[in-house]
C-alpha positions, 0 to 999 in steps of 0.5 A: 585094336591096341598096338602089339608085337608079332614074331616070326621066328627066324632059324636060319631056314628062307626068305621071311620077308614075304611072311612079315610083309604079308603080316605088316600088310594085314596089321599096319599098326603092329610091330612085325619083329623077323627075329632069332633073339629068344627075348624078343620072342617071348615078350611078343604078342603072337607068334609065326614059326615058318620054314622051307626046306627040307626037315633034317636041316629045320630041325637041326637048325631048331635044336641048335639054336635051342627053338624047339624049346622056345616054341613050346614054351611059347605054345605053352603060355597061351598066346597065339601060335601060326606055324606055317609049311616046315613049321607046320611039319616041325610041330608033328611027331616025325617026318619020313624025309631025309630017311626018318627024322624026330620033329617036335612033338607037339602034334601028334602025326606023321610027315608021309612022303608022296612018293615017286608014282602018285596018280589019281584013281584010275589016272594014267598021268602020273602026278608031279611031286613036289605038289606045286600050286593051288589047290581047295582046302576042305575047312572043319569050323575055326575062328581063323576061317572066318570070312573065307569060303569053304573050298577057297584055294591056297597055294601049296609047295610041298614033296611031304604032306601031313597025318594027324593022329588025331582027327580032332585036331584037323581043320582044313584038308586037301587031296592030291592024289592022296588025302591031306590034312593041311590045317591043324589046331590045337587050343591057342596053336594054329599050323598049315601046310599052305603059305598063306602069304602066297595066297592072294585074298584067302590068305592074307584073311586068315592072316588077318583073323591071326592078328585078330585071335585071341587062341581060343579053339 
């Protein structure tokens, strides 16, 4: 494979080094930029949008800087595009966190808060929020599960989970307490609710397929 640039967006919003060094570990001859420069962004090969956090500060952060309209050009010009937990929530249409914010826009859904008295039918013990650990993913076919088992576990960290719009955009699923659509395509844009670089074997194949995608569904 030829040498190629991939970016990791960075807006301000935690610790990338475990995304890029993930990314680097996956790609030993590819140039992994953690950046906030927009050029280095647009001239590179693929890009990774991360965040943790909560949604209004992201958002803020993104608006400010002027990144929400850097990854839509980005989505926009065909090369591939991870966007992973808050980046994952950023692309969708609205989160109900921190009273209702407007995200993105460039998946269509909503961010649900799990609430404060989540249980599994017919279970007393009440589910601990934010849902914190692994938990089986449900794959719809994609080139980015390649070589990763159907109901392979990936870690999570999140108090808000995702509902595409449209179910024809939904790759991968998980349940806690409620159903979860936590792996969204949508042509050359791949986005997840869990960290990849958090998830031992799994994980870092889907990175690797990443690296490897060409953006095609």
């Amino acid at each position: 494979m030829m040498s190629q640039t991939i970016a990791v967006i960075d807006y301000g919003m935690g610790n990338l080094h475990s995304v890029a060094s993930a990314l680097q570990h996956v790609a030993p001859d590819a140039r992994v930029l953690v950046t906030a420069d927009p050029a280095q962004v647009a001239m590179a090969d693929r890009v990774v949008f991360p965040g943790v956090g909560a949604i209004r500060d992201c958002m803020a952060e993104i608006r400010r800087l002027g990144f929400d309209e850097l990854v839509r050009a980005q989505v926009a010009s065909g090369k591939p595009v991870l966007g992973v937990c808050v980046g994952m929530q950023a692309l969708m249409d609205s989160s109900e966190e921190n009273g209702g914010v407007p995200c993105m826009g460039l998946l269509p859904g909503q961010v649900h808060f799990f609430g404060h008295d989540l249980h599994e039918p017919g279970a007393v013990e009440r589910l601990k929020v934010p849902h914190m650990g692994w938990n089986q993913v449900t794959q719809v076919a994609h080139p980015l599960w390649h070589g990763i088992e159907d109901l392979s576990r990936f870690y999570f960290v999140h108090s808000y989970y995702v509902r595409a719009a449209s179910t024809g955009q939904v790759v991968g699923r998980c349940h806690y307490g409620v159903d979860c659509d936590v792996a969204l395509a949508q042509d050359n844009l791949f986005a997840v609710q869990f960290h990849p670089e958090k998830s031992h074997a799994p994980g870092l194949q889907l990175l690797r397929n990443f690296v490897a995608w060409k953006g095609q569904p």
